[in-house]
N, CA, C and O atoms as a Tinker XYZ file with bonds, in Angstrom:
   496  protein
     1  N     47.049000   63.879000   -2.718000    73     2
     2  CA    47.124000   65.171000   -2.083000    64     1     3
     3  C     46.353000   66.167000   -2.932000    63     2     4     5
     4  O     46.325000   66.138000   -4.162000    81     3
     5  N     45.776000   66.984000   -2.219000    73     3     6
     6  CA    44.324000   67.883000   -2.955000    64     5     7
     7  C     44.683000   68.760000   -2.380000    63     6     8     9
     8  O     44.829000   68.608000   -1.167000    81     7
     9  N     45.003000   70.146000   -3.028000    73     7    10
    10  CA    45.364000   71.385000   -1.755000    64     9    11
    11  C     44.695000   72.172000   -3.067000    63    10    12    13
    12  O     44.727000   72.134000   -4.297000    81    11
    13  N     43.861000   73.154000   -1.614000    73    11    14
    14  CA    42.947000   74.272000   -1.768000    64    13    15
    15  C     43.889000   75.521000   -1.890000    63    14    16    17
    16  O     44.468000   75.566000   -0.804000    81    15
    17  N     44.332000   76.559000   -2.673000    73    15    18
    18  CA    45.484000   76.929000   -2.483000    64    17    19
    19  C     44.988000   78.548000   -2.130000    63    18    20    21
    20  O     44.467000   79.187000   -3.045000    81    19
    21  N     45.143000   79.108000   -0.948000    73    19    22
    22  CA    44.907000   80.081000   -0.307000    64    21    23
    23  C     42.925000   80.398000   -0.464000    63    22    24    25
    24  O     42.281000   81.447000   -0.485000    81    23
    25  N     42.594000   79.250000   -0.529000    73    23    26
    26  CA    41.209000   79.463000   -0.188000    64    25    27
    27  C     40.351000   79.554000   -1.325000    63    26    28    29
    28  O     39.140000   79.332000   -1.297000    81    27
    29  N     41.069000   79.916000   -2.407000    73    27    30
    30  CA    40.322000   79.795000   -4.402000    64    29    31
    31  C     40.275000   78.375000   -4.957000    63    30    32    33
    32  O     41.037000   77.559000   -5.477000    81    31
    33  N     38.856000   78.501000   -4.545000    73    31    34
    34  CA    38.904000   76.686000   -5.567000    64    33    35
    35  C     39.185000   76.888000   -6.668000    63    34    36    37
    36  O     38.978000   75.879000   -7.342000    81    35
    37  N     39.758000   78.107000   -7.515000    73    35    38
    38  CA    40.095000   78.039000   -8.958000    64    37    39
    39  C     41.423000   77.391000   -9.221000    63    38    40    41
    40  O     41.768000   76.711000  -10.188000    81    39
    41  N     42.212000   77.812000   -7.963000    73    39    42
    42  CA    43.326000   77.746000   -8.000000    64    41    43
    43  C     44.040000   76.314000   -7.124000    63    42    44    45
    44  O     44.654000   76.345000   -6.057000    81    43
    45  N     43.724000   75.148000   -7.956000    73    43    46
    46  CA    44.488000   74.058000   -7.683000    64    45    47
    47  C     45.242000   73.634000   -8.053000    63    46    48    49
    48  O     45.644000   73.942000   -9.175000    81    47
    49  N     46.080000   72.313000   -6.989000    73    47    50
    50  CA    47.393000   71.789000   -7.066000    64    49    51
    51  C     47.097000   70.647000   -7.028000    63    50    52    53
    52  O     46.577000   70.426000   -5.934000    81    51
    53  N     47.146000   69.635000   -7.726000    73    51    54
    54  CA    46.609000   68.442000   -7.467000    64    53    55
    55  C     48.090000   66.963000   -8.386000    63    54    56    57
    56  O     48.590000   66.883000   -9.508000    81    55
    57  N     48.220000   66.120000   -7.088000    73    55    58
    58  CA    48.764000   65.139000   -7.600000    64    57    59
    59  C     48.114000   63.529000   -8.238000    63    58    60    61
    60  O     47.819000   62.656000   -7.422000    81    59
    61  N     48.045000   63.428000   -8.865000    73    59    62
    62  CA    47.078000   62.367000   -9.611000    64    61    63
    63  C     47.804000   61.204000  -10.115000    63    62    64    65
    64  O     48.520000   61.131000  -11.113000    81    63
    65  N     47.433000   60.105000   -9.064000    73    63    66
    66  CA    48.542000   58.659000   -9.621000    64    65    67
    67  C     47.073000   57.731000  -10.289000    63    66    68    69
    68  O     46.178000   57.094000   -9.734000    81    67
    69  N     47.358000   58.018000  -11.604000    73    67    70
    70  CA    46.316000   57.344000  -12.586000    64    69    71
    71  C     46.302000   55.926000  -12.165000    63    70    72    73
    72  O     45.191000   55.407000  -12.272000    81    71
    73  N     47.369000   55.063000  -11.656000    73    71    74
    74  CA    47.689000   53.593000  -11.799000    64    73    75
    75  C     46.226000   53.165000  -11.236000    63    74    76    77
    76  O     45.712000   53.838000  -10.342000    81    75
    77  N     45.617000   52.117000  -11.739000    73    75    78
    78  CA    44.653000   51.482000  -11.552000    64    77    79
    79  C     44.513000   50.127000  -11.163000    63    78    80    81
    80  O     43.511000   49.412000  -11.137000    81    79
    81  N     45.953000   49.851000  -10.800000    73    79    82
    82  CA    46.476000   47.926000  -10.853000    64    81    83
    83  C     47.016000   48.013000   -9.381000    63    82    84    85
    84  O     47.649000   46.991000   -9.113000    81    83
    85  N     46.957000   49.124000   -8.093000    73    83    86
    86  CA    47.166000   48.540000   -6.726000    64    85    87
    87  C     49.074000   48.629000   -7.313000    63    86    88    89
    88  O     49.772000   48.013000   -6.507000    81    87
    89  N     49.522000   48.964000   -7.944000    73    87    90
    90  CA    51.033000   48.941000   -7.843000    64    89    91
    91  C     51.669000   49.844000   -6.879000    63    90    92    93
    92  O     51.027000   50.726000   -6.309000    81    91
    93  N     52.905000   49.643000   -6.689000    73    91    94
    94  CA    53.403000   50.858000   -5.723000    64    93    95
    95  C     53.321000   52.075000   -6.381000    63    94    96    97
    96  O     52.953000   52.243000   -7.543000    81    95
    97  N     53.839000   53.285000   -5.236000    73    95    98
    98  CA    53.192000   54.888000   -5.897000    64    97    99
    99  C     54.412000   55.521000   -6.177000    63    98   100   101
   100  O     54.473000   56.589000   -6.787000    81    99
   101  N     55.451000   54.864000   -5.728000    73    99   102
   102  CA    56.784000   55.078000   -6.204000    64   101   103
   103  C     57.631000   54.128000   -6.988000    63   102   104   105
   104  O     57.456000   52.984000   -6.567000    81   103
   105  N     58.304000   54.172000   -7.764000    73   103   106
   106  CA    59.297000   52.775000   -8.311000    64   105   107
   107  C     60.593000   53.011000   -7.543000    63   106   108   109
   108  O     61.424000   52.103000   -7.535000    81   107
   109  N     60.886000   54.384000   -6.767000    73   107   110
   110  CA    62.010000   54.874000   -6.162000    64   109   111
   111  C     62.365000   55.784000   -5.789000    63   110   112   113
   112  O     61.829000   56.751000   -6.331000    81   111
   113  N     63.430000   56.126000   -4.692000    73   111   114
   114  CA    63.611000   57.256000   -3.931000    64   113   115
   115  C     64.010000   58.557000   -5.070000    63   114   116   117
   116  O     64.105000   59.739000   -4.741000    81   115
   117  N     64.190000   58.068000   -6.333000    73   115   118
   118  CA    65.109000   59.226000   -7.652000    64   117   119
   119  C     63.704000   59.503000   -8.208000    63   118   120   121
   120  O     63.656000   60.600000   -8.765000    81   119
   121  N     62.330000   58.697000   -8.218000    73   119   122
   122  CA    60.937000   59.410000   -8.885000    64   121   123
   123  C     60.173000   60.491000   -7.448000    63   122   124   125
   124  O     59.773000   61.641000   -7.630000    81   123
   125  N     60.134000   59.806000   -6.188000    73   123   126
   126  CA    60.090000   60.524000   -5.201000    64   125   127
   127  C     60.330000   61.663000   -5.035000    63   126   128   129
   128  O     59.475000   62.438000   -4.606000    81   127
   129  N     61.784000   62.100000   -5.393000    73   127   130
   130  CA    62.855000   63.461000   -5.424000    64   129   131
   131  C     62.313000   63.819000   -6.936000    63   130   132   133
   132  O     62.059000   64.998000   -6.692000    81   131
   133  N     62.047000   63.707000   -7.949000    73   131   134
   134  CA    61.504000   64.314000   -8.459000    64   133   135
   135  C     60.187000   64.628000   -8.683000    63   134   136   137
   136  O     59.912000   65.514000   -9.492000    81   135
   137  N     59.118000   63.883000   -7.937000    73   135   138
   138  CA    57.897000   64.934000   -7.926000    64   137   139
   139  C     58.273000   66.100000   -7.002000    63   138   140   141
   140  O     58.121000   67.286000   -7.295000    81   139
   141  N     58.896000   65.524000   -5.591000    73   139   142
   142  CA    58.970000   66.851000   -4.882000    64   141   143
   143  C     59.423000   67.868000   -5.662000    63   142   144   145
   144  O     58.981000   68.929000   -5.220000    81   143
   145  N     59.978000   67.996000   -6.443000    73   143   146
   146  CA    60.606000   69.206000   -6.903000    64   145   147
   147  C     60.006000   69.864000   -8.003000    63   146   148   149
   148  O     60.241000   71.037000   -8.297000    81   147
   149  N     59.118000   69.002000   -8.703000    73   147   150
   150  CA    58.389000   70.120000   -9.665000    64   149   151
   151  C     56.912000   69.928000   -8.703000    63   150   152   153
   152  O     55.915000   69.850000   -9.420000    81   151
   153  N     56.688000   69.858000   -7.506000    73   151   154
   154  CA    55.861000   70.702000   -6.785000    64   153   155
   155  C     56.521000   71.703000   -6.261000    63   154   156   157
   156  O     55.659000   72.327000   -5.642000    81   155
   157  N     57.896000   72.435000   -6.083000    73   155   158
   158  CA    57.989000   73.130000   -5.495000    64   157   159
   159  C     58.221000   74.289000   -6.493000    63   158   160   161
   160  O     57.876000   75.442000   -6.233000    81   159
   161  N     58.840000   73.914000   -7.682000    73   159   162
   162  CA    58.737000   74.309000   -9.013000    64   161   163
   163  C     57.343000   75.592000   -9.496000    63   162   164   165
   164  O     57.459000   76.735000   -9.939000    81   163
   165  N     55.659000   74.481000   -9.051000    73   163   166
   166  CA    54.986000   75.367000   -9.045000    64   165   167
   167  C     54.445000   76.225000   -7.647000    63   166   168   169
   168  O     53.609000   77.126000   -7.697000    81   167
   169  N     55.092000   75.754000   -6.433000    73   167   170
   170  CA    54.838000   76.447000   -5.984000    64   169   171
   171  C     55.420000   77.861000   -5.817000    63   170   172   173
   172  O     54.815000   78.835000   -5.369000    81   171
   173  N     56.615000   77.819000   -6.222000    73   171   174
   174  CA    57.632000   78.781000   -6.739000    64   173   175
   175  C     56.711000   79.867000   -7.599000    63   174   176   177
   176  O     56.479000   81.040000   -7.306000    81   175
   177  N     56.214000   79.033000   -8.863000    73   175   178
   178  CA    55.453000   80.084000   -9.995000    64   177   179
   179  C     54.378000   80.963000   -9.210000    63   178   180   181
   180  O     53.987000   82.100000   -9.473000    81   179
   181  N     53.894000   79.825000   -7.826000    73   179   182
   182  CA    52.946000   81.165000   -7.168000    64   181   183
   183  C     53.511000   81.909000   -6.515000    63   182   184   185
   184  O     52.886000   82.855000   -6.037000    81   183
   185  N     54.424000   81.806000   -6.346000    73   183   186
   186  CA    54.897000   82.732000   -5.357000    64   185   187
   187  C     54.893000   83.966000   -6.286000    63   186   188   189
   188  O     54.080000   84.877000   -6.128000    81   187
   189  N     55.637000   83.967000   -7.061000    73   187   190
   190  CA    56.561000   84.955000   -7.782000    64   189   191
   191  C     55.351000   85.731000   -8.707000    63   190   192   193
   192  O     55.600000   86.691000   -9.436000    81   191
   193  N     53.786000   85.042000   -8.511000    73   191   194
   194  CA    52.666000   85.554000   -9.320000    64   193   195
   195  C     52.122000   86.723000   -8.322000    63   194   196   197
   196  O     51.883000   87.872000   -8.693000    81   195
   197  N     51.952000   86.189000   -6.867000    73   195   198
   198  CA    51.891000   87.195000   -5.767000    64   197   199
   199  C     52.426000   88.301000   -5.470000    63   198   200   201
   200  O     51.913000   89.407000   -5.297000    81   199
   201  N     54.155000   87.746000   -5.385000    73   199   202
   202  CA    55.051000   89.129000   -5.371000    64   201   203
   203  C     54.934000   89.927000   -6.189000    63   202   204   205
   204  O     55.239000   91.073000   -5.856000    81   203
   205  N     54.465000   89.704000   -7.560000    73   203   206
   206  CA    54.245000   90.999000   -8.626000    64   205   207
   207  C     52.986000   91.284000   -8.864000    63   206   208   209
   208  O     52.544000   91.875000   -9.849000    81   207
   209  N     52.106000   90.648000   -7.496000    73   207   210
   210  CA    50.987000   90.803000   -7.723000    64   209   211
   211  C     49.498000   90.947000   -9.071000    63   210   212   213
   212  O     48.517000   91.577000   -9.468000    81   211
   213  N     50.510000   89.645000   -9.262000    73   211   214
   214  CA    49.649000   89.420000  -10.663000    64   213   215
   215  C     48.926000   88.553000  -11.001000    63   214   216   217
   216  O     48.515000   88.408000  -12.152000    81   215
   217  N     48.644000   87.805000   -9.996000    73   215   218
   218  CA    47.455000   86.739000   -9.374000    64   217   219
   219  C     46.053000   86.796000  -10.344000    63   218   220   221
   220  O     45.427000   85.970000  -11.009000    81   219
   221  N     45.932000   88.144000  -10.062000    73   219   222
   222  CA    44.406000   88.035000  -10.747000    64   221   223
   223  C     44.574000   88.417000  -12.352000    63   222   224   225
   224  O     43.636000   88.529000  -13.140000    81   223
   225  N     45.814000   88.570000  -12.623000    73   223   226
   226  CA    45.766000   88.704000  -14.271000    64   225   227
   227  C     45.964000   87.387000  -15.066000    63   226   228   229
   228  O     45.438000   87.155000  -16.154000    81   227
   229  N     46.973000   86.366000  -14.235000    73   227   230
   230  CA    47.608000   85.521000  -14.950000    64   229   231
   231  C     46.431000   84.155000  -14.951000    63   230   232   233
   232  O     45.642000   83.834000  -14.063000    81   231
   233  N     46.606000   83.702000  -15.929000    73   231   234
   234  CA    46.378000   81.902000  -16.487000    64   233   235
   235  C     47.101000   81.171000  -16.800000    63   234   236   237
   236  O     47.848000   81.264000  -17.773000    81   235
   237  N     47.024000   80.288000  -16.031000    73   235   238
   238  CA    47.980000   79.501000  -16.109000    64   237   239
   239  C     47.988000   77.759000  -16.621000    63   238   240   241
   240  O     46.789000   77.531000  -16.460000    81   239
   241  N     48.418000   76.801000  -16.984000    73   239   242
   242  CA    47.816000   75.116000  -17.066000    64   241   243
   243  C     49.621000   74.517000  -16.726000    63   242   244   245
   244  O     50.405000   74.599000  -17.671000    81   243
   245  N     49.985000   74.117000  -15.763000    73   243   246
   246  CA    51.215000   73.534000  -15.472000    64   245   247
   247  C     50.758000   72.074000  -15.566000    63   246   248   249
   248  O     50.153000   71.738000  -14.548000    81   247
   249  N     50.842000   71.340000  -16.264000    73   247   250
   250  CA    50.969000   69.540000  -15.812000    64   249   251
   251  C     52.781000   68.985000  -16.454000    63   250   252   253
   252  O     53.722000   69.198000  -17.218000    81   251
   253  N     52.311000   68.323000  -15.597000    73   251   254
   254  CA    53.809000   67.271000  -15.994000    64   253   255
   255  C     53.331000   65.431000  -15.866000    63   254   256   257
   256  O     52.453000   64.789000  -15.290000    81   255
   257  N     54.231000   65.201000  -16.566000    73   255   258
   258  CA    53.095000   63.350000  -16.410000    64   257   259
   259  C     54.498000   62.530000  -16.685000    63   258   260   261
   260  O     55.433000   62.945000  -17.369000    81   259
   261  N     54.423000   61.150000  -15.926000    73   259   262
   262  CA    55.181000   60.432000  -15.971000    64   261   263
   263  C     54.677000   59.002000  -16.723000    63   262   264   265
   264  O     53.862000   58.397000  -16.027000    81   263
   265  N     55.032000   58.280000  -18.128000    73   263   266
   266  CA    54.197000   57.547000  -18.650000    64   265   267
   267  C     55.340000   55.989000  -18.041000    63   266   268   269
   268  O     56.570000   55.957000  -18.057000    81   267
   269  N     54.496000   55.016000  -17.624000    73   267   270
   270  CA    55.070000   53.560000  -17.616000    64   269   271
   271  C     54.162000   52.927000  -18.416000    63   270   272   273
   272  O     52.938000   53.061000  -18.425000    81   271
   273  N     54.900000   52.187000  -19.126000    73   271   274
   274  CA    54.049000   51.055000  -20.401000    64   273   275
   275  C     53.965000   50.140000  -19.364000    63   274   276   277
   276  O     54.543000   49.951000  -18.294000    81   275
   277  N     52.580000   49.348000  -20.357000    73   275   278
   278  CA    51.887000   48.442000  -19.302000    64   277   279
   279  C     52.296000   47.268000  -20.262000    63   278   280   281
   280  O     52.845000   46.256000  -19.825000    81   279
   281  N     52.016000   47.440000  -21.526000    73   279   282
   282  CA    51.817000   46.941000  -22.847000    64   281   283
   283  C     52.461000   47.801000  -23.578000    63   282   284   285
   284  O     52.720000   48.954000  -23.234000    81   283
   285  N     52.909000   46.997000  -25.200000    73   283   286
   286  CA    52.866000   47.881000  -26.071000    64   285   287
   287  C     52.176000   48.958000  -26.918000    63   286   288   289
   288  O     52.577000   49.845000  -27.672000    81   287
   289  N     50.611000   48.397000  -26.361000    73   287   290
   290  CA    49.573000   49.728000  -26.632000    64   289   291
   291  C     49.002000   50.310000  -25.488000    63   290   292   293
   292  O     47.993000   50.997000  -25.649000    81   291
   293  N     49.485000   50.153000  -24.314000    73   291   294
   294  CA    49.175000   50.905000  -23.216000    64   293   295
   295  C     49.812000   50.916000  -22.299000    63   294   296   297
   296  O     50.601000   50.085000  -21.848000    81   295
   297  N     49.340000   52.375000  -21.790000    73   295   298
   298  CA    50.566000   53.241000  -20.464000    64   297   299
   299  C     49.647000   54.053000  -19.949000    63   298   300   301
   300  O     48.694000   54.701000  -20.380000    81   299
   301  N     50.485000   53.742000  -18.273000    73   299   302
   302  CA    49.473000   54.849000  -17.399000    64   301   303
   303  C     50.017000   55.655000  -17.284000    63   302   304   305
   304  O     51.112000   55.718000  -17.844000    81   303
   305  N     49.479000   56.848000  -16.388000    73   303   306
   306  CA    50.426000   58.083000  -16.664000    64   305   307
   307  C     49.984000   58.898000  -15.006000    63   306   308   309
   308  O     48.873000   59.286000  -14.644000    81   307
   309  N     51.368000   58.954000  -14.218000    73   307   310
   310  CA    51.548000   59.835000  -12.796000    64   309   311
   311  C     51.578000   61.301000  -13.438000    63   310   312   313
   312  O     52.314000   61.862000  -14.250000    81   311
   313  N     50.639000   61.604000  -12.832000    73   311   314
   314  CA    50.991000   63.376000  -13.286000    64   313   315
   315  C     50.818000   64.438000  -11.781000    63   314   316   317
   316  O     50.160000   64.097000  -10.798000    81   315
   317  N     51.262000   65.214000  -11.856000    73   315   318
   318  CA    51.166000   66.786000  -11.503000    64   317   319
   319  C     50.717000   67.893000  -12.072000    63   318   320   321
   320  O     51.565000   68.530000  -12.697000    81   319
   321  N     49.549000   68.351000  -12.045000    73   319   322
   322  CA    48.798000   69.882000  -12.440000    64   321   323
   323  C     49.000000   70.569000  -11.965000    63   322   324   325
   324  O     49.636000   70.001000  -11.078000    81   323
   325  N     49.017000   71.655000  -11.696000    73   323   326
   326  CA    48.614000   73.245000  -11.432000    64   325   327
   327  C     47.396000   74.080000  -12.192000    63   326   328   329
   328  O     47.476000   74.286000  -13.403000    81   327
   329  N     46.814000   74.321000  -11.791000    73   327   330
   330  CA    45.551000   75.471000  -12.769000    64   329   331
   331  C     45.452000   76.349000  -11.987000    63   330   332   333
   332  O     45.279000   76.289000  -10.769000    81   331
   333  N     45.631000   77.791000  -13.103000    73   331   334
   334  CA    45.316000   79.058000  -12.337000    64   333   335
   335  C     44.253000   79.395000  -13.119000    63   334   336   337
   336  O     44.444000   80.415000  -13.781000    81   335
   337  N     42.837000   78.688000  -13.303000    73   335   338
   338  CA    41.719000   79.412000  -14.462000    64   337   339
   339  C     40.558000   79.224000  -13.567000    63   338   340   341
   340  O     40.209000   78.275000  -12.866000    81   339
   341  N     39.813000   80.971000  -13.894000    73   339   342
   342  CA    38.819000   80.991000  -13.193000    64   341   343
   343  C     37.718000   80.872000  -13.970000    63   342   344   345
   344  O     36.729000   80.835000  -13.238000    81   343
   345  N     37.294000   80.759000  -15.662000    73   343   346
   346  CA    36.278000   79.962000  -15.968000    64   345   347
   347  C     36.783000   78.875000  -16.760000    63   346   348   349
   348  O     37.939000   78.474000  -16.902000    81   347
   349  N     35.132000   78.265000  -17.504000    73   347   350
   350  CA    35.458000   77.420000  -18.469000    64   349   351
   351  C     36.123000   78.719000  -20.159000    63   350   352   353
   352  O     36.662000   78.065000  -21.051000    81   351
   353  N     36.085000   79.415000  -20.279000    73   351   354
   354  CA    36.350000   80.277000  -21.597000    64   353   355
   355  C     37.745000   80.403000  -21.182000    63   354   356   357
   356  O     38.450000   80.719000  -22.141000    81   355
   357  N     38.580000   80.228000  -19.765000    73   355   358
   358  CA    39.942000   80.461000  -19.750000    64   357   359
   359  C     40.751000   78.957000  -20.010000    63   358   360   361
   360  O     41.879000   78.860000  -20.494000    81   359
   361  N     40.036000   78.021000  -19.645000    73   359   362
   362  CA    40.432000   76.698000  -20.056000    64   361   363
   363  C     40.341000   76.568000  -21.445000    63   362   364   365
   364  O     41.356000   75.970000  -21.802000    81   363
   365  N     39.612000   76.836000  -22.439000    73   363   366
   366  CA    39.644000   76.928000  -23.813000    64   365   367
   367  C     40.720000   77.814000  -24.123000    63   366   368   369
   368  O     41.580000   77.398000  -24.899000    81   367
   369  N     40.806000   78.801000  -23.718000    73   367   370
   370  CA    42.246000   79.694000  -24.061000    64   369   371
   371  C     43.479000   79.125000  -24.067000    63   370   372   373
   372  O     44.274000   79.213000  -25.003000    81   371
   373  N     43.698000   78.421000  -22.834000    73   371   374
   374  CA    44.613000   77.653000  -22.673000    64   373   375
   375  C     45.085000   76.448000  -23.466000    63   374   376   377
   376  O     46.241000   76.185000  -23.795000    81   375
   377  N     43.847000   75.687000  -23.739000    73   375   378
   378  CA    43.592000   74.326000  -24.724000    64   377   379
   379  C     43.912000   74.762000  -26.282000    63   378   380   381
   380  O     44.559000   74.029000  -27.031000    81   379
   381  N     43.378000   76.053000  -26.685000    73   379   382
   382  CA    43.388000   76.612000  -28.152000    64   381   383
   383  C     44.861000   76.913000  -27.876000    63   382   384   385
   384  O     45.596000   76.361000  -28.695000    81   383
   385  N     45.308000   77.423000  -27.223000    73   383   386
   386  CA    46.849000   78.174000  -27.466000    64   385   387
   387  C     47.653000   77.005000  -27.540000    63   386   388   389
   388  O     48.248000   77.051000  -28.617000    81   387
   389  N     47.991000   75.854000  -26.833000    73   387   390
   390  CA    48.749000   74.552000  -26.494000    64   389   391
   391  C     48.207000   74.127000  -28.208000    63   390   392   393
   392  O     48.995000   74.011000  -29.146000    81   391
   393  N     46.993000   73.979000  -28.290000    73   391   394
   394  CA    47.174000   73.495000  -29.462000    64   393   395
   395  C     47.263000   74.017000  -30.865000    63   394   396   397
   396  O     47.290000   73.221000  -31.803000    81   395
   397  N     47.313000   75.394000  -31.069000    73   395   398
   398  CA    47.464000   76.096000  -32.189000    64   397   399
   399  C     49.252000   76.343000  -31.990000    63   398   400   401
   400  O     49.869000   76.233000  -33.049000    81   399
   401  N     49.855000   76.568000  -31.105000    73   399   402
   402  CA    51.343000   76.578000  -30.581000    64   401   403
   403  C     51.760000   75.235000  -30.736000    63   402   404   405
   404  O     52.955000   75.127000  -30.462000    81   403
   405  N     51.247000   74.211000  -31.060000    73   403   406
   406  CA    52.339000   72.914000  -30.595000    64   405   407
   407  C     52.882000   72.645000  -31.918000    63   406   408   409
   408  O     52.140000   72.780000  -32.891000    81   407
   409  N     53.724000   72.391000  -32.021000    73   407   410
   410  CA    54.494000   71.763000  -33.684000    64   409   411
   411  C     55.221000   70.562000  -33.282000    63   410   412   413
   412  O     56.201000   70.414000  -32.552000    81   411
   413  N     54.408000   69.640000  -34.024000    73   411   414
   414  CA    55.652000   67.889000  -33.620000    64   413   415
   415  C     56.901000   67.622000  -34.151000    63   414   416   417
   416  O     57.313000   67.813000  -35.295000    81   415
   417  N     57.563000   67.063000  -32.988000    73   415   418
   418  CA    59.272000   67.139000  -33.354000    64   417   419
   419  C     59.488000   66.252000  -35.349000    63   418   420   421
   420  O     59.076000   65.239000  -35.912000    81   419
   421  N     60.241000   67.281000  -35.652000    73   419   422
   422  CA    60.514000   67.046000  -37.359000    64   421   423
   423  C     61.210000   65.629000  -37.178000    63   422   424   425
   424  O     61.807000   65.164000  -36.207000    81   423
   425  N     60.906000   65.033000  -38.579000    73   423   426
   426  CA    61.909000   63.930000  -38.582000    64   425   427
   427  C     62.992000   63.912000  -39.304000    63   426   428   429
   428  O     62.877000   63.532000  -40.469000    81   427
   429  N     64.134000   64.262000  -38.867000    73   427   430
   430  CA    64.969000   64.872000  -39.363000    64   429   431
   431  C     65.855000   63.675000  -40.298000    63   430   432   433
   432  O     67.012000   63.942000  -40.624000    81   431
   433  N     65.261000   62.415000  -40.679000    73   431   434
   434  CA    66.050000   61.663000  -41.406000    64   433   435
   435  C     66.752000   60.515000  -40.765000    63   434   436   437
   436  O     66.610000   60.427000  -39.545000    81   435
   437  N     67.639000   59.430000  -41.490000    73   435   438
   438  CA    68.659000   58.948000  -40.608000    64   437   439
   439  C     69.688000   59.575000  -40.547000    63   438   440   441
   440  O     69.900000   60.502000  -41.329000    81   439
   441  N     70.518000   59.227000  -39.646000    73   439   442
   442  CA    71.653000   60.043000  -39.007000    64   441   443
   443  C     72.683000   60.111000  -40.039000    63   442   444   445
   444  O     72.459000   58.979000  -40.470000    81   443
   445  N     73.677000   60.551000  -40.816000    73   443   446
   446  CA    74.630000   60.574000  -41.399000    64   445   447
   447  C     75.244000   59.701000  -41.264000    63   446   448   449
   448  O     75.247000   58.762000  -42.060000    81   447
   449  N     75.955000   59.759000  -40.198000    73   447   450
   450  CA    77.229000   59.361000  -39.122000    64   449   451
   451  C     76.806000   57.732000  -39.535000    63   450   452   453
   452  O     77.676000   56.975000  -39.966000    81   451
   453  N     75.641000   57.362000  -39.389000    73   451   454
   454  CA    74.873000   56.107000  -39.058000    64   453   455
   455  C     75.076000   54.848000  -40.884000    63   454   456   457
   456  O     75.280000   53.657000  -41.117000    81   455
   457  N     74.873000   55.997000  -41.609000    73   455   458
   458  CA    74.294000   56.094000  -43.183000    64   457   459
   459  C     76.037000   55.327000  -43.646000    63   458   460   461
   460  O     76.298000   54.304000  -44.279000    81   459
   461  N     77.038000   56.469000  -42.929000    73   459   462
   462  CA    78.326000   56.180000  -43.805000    64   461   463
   463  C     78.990000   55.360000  -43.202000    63   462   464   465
   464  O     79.979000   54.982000  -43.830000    81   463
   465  N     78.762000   54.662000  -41.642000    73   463   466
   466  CA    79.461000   53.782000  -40.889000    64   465   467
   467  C     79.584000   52.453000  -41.855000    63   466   468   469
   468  O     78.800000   51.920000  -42.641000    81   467
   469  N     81.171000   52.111000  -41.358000    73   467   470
   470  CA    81.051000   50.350000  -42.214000    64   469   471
   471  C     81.632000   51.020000  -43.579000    63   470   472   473
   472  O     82.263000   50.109000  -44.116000    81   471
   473  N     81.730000   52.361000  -44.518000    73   471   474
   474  CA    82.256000   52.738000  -45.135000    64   473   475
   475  C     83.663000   53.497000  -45.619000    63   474   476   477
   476  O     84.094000   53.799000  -46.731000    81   475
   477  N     84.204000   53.672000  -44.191000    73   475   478
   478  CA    85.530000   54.193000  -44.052000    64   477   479
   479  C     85.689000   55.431000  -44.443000    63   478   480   481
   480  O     86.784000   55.796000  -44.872000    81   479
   481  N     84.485000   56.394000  -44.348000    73   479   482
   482  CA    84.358000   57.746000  -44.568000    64   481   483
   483  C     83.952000   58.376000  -43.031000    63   482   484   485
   484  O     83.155000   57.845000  -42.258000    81   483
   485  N     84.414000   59.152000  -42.881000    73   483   486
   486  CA    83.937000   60.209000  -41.638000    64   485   487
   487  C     83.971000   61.280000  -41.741000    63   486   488   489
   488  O     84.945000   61.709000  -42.361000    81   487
   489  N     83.043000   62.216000  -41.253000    73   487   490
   490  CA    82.928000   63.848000  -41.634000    64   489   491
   491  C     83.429000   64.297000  -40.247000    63   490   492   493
   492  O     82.786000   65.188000  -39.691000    81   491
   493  N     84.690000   63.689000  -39.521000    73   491   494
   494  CA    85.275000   64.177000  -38.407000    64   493   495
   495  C     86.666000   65.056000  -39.229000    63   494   496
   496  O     87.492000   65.672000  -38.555000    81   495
């Protein structure tokens, strides 16, 4: 599905099933119910960009991706986009911010709980 969204080719919605192996496009009626809903998710965000009429200020990059391992070194990936960018210098904005903003989850150690089990100590 490819939708032109009120007539701005800037402004697309696009669903993209990467799979390349002829598999089904669903595994089930519970992945089904959830794409519908984070399409409606962004269609929601347009709405609410219109009503405050802020269409032509905002930029936007919405994706969401669903990964299935194929292998242990490879996975395809179902996704959902949204783009509200009307050049290439707003796609770099977007790309620089995601990646000067991203910080990878800390590794916070092994678990305590985990560490003292089998020892007859508990911090309950």
């Amino acid at each position: 599905m490819y939708l032109w969204l009120r007539g701005e080719k800037s402004r697309k919605s696009f669903f993209l099933d990467t799979k390349l192996l002829g598999m089904d496009h669903y595994k089930d009626m519970e992945e089904e119910g959830f794409w519908y809903e984070v399409q409606e998710i962004s269609q929601a965000f347009l709405e609410i960009c219109h009503k405050y009429d802020m269409s032509d200020r905002v930029i936007s990059a919405f994706v969401v991706g669903l990964l299935e391992e194929i292998d242990e070194n490879n996975s395809n990936m179902k996704a959902f986009f949204h783009y509200n960018l009307q050049t290439e210098d707003e796609v770099n904005i977007i790309k620089d911010f995601m990646t000067d903003s991203f910080t990878p989850p800390e590794d916070e150690g092994p678990d305590l709980d985990d560490l003292l089990n089998g020892m007859g100590i508990s911090l309950n």
